[in-house]
C-alpha positions as CSV (number, residue, x, y, z in Angstrom):
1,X,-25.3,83.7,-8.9
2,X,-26.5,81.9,-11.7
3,X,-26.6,78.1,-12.2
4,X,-24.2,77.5,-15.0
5,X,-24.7,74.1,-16.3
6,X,-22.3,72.3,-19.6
7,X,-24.2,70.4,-22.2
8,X,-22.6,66.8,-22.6
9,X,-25.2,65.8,-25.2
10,X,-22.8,63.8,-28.2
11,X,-24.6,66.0,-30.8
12,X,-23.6,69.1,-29.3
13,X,-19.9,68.1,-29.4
14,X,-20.1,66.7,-32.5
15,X,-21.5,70.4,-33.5
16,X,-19.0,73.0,-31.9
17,X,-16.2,70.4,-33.8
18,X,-17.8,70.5,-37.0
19,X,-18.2,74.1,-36.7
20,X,-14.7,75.3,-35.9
21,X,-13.1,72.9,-38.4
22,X,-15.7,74.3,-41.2
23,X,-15.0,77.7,-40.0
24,X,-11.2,77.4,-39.9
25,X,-11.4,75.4,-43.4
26,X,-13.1,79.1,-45.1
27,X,-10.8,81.2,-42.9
28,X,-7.8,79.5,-44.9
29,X,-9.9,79.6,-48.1
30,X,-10.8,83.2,-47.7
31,X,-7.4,84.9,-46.0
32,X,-4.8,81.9,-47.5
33,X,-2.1,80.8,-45.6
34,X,0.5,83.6,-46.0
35,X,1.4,84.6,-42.6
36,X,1.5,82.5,-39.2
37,X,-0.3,85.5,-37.3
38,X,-3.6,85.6,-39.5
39,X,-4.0,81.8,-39.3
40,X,-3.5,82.0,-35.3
41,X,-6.1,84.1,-35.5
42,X,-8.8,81.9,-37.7
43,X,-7.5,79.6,-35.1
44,X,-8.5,81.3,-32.2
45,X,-11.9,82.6,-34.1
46,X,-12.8,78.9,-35.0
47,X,-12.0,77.4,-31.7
48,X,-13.9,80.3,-30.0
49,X,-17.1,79.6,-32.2
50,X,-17.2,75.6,-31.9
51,X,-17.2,76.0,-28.2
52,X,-19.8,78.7,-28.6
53,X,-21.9,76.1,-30.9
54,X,-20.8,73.4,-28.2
55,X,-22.2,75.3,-25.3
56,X,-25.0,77.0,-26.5
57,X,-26.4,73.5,-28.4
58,X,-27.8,75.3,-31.1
């Protein structure tokens, strides 16, 4: 099994939060805010990309 280990570097957090908040910022921008599904979903989209930034410490 591989050794799965989390980054707890403050530049990687600081990363994955600027991320999803930029990424959720252009998902309003681009899709607006007319229905509470499709912004659930830039929600979901967002958080799942900052916590990929956050993990992978790109």
């Amino acid at each position: 099994m591989a050794d799965v280990h989390v980054k707890r570097a403050m530049p990687s957090l600081i990363g994955g939060i600027f991320t999803a908040v930029a990424v959720f910022v252009l998902w309003l921008l681009l899709f607006g805010t007319a229905s509470v599904p499709l912004i659930a979903l830039g929600a979901v989209v967002s958080l799942g990309l900052g916590t990929w930034i956050r993990l992978a410490d790109l």
